[in-house]
C-alpha positions in Angstrom: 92.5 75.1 97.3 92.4 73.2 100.7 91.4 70.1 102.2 88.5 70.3 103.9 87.2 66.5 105.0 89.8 65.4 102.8 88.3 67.4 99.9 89.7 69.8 97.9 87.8 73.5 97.8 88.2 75.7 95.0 88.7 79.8 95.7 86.3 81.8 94.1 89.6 83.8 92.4 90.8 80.8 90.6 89.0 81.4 87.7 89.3 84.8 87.2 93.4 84.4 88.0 93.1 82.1 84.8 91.0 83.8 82.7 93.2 86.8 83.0 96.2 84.8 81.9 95.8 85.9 78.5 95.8 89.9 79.2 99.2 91.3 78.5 99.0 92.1 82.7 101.1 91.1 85.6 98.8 89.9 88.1 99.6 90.5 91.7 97.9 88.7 94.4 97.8 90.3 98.0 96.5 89.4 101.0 97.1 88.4 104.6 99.6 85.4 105.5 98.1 82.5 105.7 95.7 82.8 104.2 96.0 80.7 101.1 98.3 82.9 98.5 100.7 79.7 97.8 97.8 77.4 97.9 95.6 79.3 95.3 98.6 80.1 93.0 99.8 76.4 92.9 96.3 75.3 91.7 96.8 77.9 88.7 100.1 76.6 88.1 99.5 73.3 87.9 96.8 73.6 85.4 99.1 75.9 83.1 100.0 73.5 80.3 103.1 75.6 78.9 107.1 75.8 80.2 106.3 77.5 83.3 108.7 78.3 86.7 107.9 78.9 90.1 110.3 81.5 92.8 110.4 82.0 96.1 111.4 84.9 97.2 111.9 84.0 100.7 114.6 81.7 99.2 118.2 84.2 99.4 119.1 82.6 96.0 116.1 84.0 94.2 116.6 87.3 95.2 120.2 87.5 94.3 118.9 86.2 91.0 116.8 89.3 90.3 119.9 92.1 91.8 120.9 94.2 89.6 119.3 92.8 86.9 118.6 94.3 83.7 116.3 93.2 80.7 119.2 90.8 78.5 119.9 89.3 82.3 116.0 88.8 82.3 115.5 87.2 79.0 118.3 84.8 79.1 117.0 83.6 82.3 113.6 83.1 81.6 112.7 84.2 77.8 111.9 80.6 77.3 109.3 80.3 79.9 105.3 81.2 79.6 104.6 81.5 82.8 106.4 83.1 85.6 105.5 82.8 89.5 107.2 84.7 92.1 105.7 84.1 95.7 106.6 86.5 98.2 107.9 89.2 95.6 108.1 92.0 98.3 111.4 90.1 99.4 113.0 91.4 96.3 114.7 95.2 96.9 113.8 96.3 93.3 110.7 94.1 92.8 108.5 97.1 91.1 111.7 97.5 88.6 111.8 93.9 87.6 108.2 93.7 87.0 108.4 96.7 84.7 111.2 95.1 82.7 109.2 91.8 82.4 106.1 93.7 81.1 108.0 96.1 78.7 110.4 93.6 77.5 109.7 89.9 77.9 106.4 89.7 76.2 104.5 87.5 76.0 105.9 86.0 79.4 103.0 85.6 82.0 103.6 86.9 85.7 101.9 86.5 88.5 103.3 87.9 91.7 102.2 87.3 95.6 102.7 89.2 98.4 101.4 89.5 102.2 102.8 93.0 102.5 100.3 95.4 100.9 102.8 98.3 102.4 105.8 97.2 101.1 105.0 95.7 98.2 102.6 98.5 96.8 105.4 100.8 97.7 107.5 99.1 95.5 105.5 98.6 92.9 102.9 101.5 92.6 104.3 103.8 90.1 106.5 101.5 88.0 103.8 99.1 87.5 100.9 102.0 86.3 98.7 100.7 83.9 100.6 97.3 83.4 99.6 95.3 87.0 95.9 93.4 87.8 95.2 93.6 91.5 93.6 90.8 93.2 92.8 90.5 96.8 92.3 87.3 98.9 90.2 86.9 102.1 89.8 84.3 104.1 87.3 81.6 103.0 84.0 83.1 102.0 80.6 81.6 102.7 79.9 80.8 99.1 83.2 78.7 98.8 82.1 76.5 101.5 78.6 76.3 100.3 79.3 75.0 97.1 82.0 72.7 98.9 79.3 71.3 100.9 76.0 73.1 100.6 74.9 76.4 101.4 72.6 74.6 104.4 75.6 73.0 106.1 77.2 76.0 106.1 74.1 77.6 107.8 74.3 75.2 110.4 77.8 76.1 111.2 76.6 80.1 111.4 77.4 80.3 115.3 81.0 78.6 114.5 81.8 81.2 112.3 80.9 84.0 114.0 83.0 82.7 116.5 85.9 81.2 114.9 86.1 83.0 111.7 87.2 81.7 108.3 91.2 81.4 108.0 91.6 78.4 106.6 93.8 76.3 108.9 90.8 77.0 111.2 88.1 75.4 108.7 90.5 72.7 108.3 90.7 71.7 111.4 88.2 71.7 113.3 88.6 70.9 117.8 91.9 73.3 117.5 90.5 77.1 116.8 91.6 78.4 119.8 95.2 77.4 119.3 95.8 77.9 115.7 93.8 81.2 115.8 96.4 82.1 118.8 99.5 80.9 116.7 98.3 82.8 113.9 98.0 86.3 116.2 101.3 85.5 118.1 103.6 84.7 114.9 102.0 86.0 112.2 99.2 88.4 112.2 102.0 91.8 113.2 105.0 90.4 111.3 105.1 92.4 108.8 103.8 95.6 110.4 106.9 95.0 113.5 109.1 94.7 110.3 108.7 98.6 109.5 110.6 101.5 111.4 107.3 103.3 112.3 106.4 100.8 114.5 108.6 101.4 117.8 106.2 100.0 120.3 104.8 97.0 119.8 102.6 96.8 122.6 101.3 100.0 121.7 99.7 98.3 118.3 98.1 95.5 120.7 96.6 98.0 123.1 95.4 99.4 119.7 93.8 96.1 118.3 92.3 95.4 121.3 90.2 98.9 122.0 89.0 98.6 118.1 88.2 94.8 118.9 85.9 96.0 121.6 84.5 99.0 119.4 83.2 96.7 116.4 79.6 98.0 114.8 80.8 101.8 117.1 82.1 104.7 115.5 85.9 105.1 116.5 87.2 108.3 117.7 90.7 108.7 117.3 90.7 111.1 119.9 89.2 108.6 122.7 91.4 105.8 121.4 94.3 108.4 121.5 92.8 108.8 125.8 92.6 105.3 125.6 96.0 103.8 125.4 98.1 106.4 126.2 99.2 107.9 122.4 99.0 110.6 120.4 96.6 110.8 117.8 98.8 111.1 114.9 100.4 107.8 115.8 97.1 105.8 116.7 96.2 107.1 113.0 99.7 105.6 111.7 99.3 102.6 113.4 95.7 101.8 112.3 96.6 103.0 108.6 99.4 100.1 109.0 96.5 97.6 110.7 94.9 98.1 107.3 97.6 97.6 104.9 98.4 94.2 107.1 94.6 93.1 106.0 94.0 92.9 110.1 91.1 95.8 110.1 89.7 97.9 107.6 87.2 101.2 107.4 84.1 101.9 107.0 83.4 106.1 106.4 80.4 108.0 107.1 78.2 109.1 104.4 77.0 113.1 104.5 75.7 115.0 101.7 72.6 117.0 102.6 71.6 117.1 106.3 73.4 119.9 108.4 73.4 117.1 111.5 74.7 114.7 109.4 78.2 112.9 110.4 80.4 113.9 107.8 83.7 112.8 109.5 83.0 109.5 110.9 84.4 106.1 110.9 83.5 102.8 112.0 86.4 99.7 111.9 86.1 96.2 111.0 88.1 92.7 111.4 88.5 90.8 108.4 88.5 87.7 110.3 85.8 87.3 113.5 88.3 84.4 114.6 91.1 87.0 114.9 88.8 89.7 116.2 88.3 87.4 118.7 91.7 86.0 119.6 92.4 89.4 120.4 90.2 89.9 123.2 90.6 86.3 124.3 86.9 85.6 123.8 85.2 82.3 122.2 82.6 81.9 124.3 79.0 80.6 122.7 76.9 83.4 121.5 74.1 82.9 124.5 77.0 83.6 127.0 78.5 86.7 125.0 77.1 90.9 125.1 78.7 91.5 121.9 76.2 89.2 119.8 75.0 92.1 117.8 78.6 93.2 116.7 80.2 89.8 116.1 77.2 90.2 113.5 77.9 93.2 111.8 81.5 92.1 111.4 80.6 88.9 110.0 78.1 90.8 107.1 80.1 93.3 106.8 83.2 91.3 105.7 81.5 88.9 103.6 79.6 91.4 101.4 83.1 92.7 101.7 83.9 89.4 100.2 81.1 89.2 97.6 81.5 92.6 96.4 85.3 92.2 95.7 85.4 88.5 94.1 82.3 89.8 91.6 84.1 92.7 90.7 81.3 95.1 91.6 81.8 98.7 92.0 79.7 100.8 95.2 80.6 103.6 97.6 80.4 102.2 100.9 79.4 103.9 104.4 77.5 103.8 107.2 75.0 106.7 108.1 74.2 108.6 111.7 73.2 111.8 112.6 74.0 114.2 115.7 70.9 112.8 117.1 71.8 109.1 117.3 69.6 108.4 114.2 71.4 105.1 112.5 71.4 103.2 109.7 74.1 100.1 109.6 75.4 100.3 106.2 75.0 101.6 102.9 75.9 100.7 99.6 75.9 103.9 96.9 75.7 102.9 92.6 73.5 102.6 90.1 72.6 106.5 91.2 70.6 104.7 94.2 71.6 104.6 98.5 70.7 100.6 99.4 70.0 100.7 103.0 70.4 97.8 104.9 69.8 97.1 108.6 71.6 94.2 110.5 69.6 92.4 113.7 70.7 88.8 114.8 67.4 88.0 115.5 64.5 86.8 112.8 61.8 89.2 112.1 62.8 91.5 114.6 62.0 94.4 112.8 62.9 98.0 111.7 62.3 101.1 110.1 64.3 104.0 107.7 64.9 107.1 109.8 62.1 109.1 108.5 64.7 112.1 108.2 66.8 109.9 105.8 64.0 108.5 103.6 63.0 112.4 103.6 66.6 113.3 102.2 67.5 110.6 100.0 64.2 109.5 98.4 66.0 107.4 95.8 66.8 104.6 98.1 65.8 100.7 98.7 66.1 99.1 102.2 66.3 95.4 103.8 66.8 94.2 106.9 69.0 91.5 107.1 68.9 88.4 109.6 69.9 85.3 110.3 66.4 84.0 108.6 67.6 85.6 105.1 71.4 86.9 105.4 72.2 84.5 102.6 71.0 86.3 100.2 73.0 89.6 101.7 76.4 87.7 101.3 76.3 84.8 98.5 76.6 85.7 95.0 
């Protein structure tokens, strides 16, 4: 939770972190830093009746606690607590071994783990944790969290401020200082973990990066033309964005192919998790009447909020975007239920827009919308 006007909002994971208390799980909680991992896990905590214990790994002390340790060290050191919170767990060398032990053999102690280093900690974790871990990932705000703070037509009032400004939540929180916080967050934060690793030997390689796929948002990327671009190979602009990913900075959206020879099959477009970071990065808040990128400060925005919805409610779709050799388009896909849902993104209201006859042809089990500003809400609120 944060305070928002001196008001408390609640994160849509909450209640799924707490209803999943009672499966024999440890729950692991990623996402970007802050972005409200603490926050969130303290509200669960609090609310947890039973003998309970909170960690930090960033503290030395806890993770001298946990080397070398075995399950009798385990149990004598918390056998007598239900519930067991460790914040920051990649700091631990054998984190994925300690988990294991806890789920095997300290039954029927709850755990739920945080980490901002999907990388590190998934590395660590992965394979000793199969079949005994609950994923969860956390986003910035989402649109519906603020809504039912507020109400879902403040929150369309403040549509241009988003797009602009993005949803971390020290930015929600405090509104007149975006620009600085959002800055702060990009100069301290946002590449911490990612300069932590030995594959990343040039820093201001990654930035150079960032800043060609900021300008590329609602484009296909080409590895190759980046690779022209700023001056690297194309195995290591591939590395780099891989590790832009696992940092929860950008993520990817593939092409989908299946029956047309002119079809991109190979394709990818990348988006920003955050439109206030996107936009740090190219130093750009201006107002949307002063900007060319309108358009993709749009996609982004729906893009990462069904992103948002899609995740929280636990629903399960193939994603992709769809294009053709001959510049025939369509914005984004979503693939279940045996049916393509096409949907085509315009900023403007009733500006409309048609199916590519040659897709409509090929996939003839298919729906379509067009979304706007005059019904997007729908698109991105449960």
């Amino acid at each position: 939770m944060y305070y928002f006007w001196r008001a408390m909002i609640k994160r849509s994971l909450q209640s799924q972190i707490e209803a999943d208390l009672v499966l024999p799980k440890i729950q692991v909680l990623f996402g970007p830093r802050q972005i409200g991992k603490t926050t969130l896990i303290e509200s669960v905590f609090k609310r947890f009746d039973e003998k309970k214990l909170w960690l930090n790994a960033d503290d030395a002390d806890v993770r001298e606690t946990f080397a070398n340790a075995n399950g009798t060290r385990l149990k004598q050191l918390f056998g007598d607590f239900k519930l067991l919170v460790i914040d920051e767990v990649q700091r631990i060398e054998n984190a994925g071994l300690v988990l294991k032990i806890i789920a095997d053999q300290l039954k029927p102690l709850h755990v739920i783990a945080t980490g901002s280093s999907a990388f590190e900690l998934r590395d660590k974790i992965s394979e000793s944790m199969a079949g005994r871990a609950i994923e969860y990932r956390l986003f910035p705000f989402w649109m519906q969290e603020l809504a039912d703070h507020t109400s879902i037509f403040e929150e369309k009032r403040l549509l241009e401020h988003r797009l602009i400004y993005g949803y971390y939540p020290e930015v929600v929180n405090n509104p007149g200082n975006e620009k600085k916080i959002l800055q702060q967050i990009c100069d301290s934060n946002l590449y911490k973990d990612i300069y932590a690793l030995t594959q990343v030997k040039k820093p201001y390689l990654l930035e150079k990066i960032l800043q060609a796929l900021a300008l590329q948002v609602g484009s296909e990327v080409s590895f190759n033309e980046l690779s022209n671009l700023v001056g690297a190979d194309k195995e290591t602009i591939e590395r780099y964005i891989f590790l832009l990913e696992q940092a929860f900075v950008v993520y990817r959206l593939p092409s989908f192919s299946r029956n047309l020879r002119n079809e991109i099959n190979k394709g990818r477009k990348i988006y920003f998790y955050d439109n206030g970071i996107r936009n740090s990065i190219i130093s750009n808040f201006a107002p949307l009447n002063l900007r060319s990128d309108k358009g993709a400060l749009w996609e982004n925005y729906l893009m990462t909020e069904r992103l948002k919805k899609i995740t929280y409610n636990r629903q399960y779709c193939n994603r992709y975007f769809w294009r053709t050799r001959q510049q025939q388009e369509i914005d984004y896909l979503e693939e279940y239920d045996g049916v393509l849902h096409a949907f085509e993104f315009k900023y403007s209201k009733n500006s409309g827009s048609k199916l590519p006859l040659t897709f409509s042809k090929a996939y003839p089990q298919h729906a379509f919308a067009m979304v706007d500003t005059g019904n997007y809400e729908n698109f991105v609120l449960a």
